[in-house]
N, C-alpha and C positions, 0 to 999 in steps of 0.2 A: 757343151759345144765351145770350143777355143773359139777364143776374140781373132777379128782378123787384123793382121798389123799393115798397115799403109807404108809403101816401099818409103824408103829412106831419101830418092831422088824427088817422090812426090809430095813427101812432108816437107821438103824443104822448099821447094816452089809454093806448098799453100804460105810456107810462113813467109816468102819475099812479098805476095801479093797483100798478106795483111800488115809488113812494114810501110808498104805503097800507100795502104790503106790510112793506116798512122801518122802517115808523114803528109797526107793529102789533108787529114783532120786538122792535125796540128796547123798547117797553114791558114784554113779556115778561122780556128782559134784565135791566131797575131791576128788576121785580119779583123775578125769583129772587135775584138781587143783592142787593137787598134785606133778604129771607127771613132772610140770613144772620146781621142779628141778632135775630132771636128767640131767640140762645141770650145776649144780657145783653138782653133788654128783657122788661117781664111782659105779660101780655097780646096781644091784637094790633088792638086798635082802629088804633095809629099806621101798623100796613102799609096798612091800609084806606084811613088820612087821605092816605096820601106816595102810595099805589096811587091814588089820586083827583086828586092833585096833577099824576102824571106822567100821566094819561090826559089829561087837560086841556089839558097843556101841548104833547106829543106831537098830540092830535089838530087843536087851535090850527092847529100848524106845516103837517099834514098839511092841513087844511083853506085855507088862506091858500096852500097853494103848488100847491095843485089850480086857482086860479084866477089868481095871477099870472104874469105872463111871465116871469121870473127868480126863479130858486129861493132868492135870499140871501131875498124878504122872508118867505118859510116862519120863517126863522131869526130873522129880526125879530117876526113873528110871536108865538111859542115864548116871547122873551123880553117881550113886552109881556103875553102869558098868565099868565107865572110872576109878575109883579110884581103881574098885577091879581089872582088865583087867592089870591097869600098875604095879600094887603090884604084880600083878601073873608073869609078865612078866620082870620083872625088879629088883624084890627086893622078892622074896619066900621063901626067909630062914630067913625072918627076922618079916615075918605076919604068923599069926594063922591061920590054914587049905592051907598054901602058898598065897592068895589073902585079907586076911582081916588085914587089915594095924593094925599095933602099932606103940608105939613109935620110936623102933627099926628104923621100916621101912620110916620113915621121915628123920633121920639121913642117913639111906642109899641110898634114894634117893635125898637126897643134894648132896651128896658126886656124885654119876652119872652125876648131873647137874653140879655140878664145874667141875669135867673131860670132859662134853662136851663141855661147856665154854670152857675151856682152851686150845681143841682142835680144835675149831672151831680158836679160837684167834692162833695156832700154823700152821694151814693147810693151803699150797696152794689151788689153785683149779684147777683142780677139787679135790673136799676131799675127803679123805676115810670115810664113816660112818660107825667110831666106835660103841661101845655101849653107849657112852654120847650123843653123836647127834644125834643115832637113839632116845633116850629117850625124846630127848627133842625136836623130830620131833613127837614123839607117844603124848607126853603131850601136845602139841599146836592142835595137830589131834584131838585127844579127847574133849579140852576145846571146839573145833571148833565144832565137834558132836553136842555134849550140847546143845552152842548157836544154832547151823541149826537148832536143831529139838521143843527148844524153842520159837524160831522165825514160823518158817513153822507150825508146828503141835497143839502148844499150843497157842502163842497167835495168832495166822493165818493170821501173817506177811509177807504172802510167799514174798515179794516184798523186806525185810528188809533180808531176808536168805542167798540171795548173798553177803550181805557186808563181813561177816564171813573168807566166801574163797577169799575173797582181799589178807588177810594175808596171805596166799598158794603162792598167783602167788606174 
């Protein structure tokens, strides 16, 4: 008896639902990853800020690759997200429409980055997270986005996706 073949429209709708899927996981992952510094950070506004940043980013890619034909632009996607997400969130008076980065906005996001630096380098612990080290817990969040969903979704590394959140824990 011939196997039966599943139409080509609806094989490709199971596999958007289980990119959804993957990209739903993956957020779960940053997050508990994540988690794991609340024992040197106070409060938890910043999981909220970085839990906001990887939804975004994650759902971006998820979004973007539901409707293209080749899964790399989910991944392009993902990274055009993260760059306009931290511009909107960090530096808005210095990008066009508040998310679309210029020059401006490279200058005033160094300038974030050295004040985190310098209070990461000043703080005991547990630390306060300012706006320097939420940002440069949102920009590591973000790159990490990226790589998950370049690993898992694009090149279908799912095996290679946990190295990522190493740098979390």
């Amino acid at each position: 008896m011939p196997a039966r073949r599943v139409p080509a429209a609806r094989e490709a709708e199971r596999s958007r639902g289980l990119d959804w899927l993957t990209s739903g996981v993956l957020l779960v992952a940053v997050g508990t990853s994540a988690a794991a510094l609340s024992s040197i950070l106070t409060d938890l506004q910043w999981w909220l800020v970085i839990m906001l940043v990887a939804a975004i980013v994650l759902g971006t890619a998820a979004t973007v690759r539901s409707f293209a034909r080749r899964p790399a632009w989910g991944s392009l996607g993902a990274a055009a997200a993260a760059v306009g997400t931290l511009t909107l969130f960090f530096a808005p008076g210095s990008a066009l429409l508040g998310f679309v980065p210029t020059l401006d906005t490279i200058g005033a996001l160094r300038e974030l980055e050295a004040a985190g630096t310098a209070s990461i380098a000043s703080q005991s612990l547990p630390a306060d997270a300012d706006q320097g080290i939420v940002y440069l817990l949102c920009l590591g969040v973000a790159v990490i986005c990226v790589v998950l969903d370049l690993f898992a979704l694009t090149l279908r590394f799912t095996a290679l996706a946990g190295l990522p959140l190493l740098v979390l824990l």
